[in-house]
C-alpha positions in Angstrom: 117.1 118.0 29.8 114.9 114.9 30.2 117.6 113.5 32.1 117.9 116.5 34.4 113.8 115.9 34.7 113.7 112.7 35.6 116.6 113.4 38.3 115.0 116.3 40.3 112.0 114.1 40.1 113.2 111.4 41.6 114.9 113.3 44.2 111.7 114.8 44.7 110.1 111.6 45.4 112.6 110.2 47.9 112.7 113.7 49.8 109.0 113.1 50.2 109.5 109.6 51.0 112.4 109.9 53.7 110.8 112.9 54.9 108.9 112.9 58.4 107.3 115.8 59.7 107.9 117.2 63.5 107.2 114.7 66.0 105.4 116.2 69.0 107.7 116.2 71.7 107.0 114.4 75.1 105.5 116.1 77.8 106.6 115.3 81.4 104.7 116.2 84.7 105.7 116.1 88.1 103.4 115.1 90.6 103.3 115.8 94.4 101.6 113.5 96.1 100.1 114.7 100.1 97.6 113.9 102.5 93.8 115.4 101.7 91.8 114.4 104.5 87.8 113.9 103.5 86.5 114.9 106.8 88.4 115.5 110.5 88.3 112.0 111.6 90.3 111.0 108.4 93.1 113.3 109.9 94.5 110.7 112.5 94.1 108.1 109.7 96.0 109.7 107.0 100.2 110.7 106.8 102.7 110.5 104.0 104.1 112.3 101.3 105.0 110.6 97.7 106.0 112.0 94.2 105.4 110.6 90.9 106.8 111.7 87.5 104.4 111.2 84.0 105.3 111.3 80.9 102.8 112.2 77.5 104.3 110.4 74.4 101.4 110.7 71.9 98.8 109.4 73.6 100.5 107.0 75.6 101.0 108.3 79.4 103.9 106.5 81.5 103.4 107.0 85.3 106.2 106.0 87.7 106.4 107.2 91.6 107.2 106.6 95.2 105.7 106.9 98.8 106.7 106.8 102.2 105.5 107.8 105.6 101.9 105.8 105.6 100.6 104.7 108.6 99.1 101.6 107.1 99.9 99.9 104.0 99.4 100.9 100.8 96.9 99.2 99.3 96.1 100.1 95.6 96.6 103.2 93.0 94.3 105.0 90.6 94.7 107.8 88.0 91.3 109.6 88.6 89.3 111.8 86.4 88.4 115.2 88.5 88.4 119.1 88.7 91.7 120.3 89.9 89.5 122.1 93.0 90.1 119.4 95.7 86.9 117.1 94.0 87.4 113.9 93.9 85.8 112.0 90.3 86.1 108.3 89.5 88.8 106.0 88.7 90.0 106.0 84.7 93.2 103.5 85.2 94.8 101.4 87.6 98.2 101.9 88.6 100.5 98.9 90.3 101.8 100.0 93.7 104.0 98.4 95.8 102.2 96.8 99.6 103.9 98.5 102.2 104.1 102.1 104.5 106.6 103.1 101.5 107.4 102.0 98.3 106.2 102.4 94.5 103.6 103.1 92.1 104.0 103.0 88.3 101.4 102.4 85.2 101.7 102.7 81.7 98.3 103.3 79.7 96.7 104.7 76.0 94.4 107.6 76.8 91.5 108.5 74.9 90.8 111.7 73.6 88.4 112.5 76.1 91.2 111.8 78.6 93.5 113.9 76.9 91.6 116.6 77.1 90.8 116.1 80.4 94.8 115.9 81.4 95.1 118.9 79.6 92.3 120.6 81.3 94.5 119.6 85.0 91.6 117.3 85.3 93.5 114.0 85.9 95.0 113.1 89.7 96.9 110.4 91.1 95.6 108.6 94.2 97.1 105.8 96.8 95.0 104.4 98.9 96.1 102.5 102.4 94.6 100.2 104.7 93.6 103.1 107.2 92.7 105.2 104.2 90.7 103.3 101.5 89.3 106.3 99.9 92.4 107.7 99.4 95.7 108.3 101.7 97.4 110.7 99.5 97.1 112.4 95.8 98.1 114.8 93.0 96.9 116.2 90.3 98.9 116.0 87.0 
């Protein structure tokens, strides 16, 4: 009996031991990327399309996209923090993006939890800006 006992316990305690609990599973996004002129004289400024797909692991988002069509080079990339109601907000990360009228953008980042909330809340967006366009040539929210 105390042999019996001493089994289930220690069967007990490796169970608990080897046991992990239900990992959250990864969230992906797909992001459209278009033109969003500020005012009419950006119109003749701004063209292109892109497309970027993120990925939520945790805490850790992965960020990896292309663009094509600019009229000017590309000249950097941001994940913003803004309402999803065509308001633009301020810069939380910096993405890498590739110099040219097409190419790439990618980033790889730990967000806080104010950030996390703030993805959840559609409140983070993608922007590439261009020579012709520094405040912006296209975006997406996530």
């Amino acid at each position: 009996m105390k042999l019996e006992r001493a089994l289930a316990v220690v069967v007990l305690a490796i169970s608990a031991a080897l046991y992990t609990a239900p990992g959250h599973a990864d969230e992906s996004f797909t992001v459209r990327l278009s033109p969003a002129p500020r005012d009419a004289s950006m119109r003749t400024k701004i063209a292109g399309t892109g497309a970027a797909r993120v990925t939520l692991s945790g805490n850790r988002l992965t960020i990896s996209g292309t663009f094509a069509g600019f009229t000017s080079p590309a000249t950097h990339a941001e994940l913003h923090r803004g309402p999803a109601v065509a308001m633009r907000g301020p810069a939380v990360h910096a993405l890498t993006v590739s110099s040219g009228t097409s190419g790439t953008l990618s980033g790889e980042f730990t967000l806080s939890a104010e950030e996390l909330t703030a993805l959840n809340a559609a409140q983070l967006y993608i922007q590439v800006a261009s020579e012709s366009a520094p405040d912006g040539n296209v975006w997406g929210w996530l």
